[in-house]
C-alpha positions in Angstrom: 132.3 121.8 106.0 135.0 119.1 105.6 134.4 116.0 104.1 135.3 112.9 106.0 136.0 109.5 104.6 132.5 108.3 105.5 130.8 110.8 103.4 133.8 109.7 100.4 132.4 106.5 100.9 128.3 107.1 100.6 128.8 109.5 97.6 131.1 106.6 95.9 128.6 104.1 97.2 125.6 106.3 95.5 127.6 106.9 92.1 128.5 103.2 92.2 124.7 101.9 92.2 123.6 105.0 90.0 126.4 103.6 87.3 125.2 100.1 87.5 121.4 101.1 87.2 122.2 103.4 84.2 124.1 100.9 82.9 120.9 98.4 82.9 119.0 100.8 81.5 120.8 101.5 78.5 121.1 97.7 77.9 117.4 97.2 78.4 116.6 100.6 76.1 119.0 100.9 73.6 120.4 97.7 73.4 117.7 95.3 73.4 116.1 97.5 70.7 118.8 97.9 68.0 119.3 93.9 68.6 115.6 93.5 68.0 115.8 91.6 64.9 118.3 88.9 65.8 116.1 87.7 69.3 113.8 85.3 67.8 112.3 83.4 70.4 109.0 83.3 72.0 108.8 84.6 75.4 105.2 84.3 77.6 103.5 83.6 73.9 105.0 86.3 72.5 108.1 87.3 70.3 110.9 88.5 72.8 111.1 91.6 71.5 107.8 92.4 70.9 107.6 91.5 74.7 110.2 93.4 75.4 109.2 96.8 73.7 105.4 96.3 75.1 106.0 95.4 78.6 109.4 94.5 79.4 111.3 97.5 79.3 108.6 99.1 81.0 108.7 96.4 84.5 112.6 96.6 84.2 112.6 100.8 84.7 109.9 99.8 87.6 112.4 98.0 89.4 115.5 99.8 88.7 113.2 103.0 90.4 111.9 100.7 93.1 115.5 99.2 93.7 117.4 102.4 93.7 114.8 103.7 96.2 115.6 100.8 98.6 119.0 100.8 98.2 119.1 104.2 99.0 117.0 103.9 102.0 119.1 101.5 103.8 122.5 103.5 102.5 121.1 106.6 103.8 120.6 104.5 107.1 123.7 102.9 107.6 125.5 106.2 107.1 122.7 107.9 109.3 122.0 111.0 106.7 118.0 109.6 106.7 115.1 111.8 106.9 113.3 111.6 110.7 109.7 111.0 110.7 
């Protein structure tokens, strides 16, 4: 099967998005953590990264899964590759 520009464009489209999302969550895991120390200010009652290790990190992997699923969705759409019902 040949590969036409359209399908060039949704698989660049799809590595784009996964790049960007990866990139977030390193920030948010590896980043945020080894910085730890130095963020000393109170967020929702709490230290920022205390906050950030107990609840956080865990909302912002919610939301990349949630916005990579939507994203996808509509991609999937626009290039009509989606699933029927």
């Amino acid at each position: 099967m040949a590969l036409t520009e359209r399908h060039h464009q949704y698989w660049r489209t799809n590595l784009r998005i996964t790049s960007v999302l990866l990139v977030i969550w390193f920030v948010v895991t590896y980043v945020v953590g080894y910085y730890a120390r130095d963020l000393n200010f109170t967020f929702f009652g709490w230290p920022f990264s205390f906050w950030m290790g107990g609840q956080g990190a865990l909302i912002i992997y919610c939301v990349i899964i949630w916005y990579y699923a939507h994203f996808m969705n509509k991609l999937d759409i626009e290039h009509n590759v989606h699933e029927e019902d």
